[in-house]
C-alpha positions as a printed NumPy array, in Angstrom:
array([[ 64.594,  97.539, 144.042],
       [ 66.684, 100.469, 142.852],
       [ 66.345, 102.045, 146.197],
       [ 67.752,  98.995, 148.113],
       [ 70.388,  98.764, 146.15 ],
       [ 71.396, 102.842, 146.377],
       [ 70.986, 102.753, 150.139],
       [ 73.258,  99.306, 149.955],
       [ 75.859, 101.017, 147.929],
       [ 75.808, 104.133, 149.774],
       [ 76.616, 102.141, 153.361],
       [ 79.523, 100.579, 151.76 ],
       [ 80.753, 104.242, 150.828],
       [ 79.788, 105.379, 154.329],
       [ 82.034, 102.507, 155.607],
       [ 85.004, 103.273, 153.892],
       [ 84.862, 106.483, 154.602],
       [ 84.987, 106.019, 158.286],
       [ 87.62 , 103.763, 157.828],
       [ 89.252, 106.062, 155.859],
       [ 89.023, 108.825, 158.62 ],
       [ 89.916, 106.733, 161.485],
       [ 93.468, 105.618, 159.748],
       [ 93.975, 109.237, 159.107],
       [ 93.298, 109.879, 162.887],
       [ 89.571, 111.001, 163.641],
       [ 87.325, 109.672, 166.178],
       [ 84.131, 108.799, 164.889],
       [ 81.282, 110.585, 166.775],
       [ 78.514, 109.044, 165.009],
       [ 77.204, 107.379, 161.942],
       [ 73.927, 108.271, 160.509],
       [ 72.705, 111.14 , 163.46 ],
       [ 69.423, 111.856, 162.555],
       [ 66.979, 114.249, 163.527],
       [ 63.767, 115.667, 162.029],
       [ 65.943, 117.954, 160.163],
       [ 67.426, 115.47 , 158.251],
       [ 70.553, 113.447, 158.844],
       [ 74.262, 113.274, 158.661],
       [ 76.476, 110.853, 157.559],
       [ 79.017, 111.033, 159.795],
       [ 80.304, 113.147, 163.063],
       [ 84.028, 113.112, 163.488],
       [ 86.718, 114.737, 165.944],
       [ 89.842, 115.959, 163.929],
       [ 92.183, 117.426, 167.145],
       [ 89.645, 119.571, 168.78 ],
       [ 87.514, 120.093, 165.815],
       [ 83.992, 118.767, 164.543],
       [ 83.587, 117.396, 161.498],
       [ 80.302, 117.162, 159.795],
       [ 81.074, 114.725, 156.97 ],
       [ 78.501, 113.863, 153.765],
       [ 79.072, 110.734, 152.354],
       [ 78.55 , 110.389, 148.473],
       [ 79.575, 107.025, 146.821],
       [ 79.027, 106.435, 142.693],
       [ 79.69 , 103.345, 140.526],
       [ 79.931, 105.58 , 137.565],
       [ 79.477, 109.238, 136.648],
       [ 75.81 , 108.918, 135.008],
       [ 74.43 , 110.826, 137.579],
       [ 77.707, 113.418, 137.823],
       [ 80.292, 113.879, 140.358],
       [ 79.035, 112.992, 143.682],
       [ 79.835, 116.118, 145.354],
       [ 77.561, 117.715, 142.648],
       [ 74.459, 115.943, 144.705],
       [ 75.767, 117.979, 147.302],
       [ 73.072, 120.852, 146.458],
       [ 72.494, 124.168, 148.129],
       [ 69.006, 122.834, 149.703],
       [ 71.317, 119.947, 151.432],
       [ 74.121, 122.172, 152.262],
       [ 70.84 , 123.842, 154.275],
       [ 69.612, 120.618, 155.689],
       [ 73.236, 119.6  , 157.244],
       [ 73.776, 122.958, 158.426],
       [ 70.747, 122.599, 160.449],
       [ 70.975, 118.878, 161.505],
       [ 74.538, 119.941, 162.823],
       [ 73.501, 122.857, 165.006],
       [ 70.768, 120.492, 166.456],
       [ 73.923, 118.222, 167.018],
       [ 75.737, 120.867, 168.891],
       [ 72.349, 121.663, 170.962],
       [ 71.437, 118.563, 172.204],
       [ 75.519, 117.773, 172.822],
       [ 76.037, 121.229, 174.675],
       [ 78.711, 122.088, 172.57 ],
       [ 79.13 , 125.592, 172.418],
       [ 81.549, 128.049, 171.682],
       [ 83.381, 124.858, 169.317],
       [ 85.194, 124.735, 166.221],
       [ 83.68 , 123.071, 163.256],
       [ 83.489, 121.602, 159.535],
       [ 81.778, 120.803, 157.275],
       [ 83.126, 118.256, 154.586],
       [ 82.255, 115.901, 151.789],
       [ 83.731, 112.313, 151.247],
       [ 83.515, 110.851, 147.578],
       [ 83.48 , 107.607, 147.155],
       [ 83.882, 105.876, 143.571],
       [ 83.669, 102.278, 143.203],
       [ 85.162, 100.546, 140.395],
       [ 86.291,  96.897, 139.802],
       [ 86.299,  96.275, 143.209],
       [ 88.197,  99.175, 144.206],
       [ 87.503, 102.184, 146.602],
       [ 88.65 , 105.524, 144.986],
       [ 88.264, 108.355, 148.175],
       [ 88.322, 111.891, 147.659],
       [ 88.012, 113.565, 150.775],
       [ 86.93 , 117.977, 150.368],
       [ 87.561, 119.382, 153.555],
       [ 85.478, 122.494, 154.223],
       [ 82.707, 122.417, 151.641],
       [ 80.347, 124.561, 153.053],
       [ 81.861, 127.545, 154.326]])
């Protein structure tokens, strides 16, 4: 039950936070690319640059900050699911990022706190 709800939650953060990015003028690429390597949240266009965007949404801070689930073993996993991206794309030679999206819900609300350029 606890997993249905976590993986309910965590598409309402994922859905703000494409709203979120479209209103502050990205093009959405794609939600939830996966790939045996794992899977990313969401693919963005900023300009001429790719965004690789992890999406972490909390009710509360019992489980910390929801960048710290951003780990060094995921940072690994997206890194790899986004050069597959590229690959399979044929986008060479392009620039990219790599960012995380927190998401806090609380009373209804939608708190955003968008890191640009986690992983580099």
């Amino acid at each position: 039950m606890q997993r249905k709800y976590n993986k309910k939650i965590g598409k309402i953060g994922e859905d703000i936070s494409s709203d979120f990015l479209i209103k502050n003028g990205y093009e959405i690429l794609e939600r939830n690319f996966i790939c045996r390597n794992g899977e990313i949240d969401i693919i963005a266009k900023e300009n001429e640059e790719y965004v690789f965007c992890e999406v972490k949404t909390r009710r509360n801070f019992s489980f910390g900050y929801p960048i710290d689930a951003v780990n060094y073993p995921k940072i690994k996993r997206i890194l790899r699911v986004a050069k597959y991206y590229l690959y399979v794309n044929h986008l060479y030679n392009k620039t990219i990022r790599f960012d995380v999206i927190e998401v806090y819900l609380n009373n209804g609300k939608a708190y955003i706190n968008h890191v640009k350029k986690i992983l580099l």
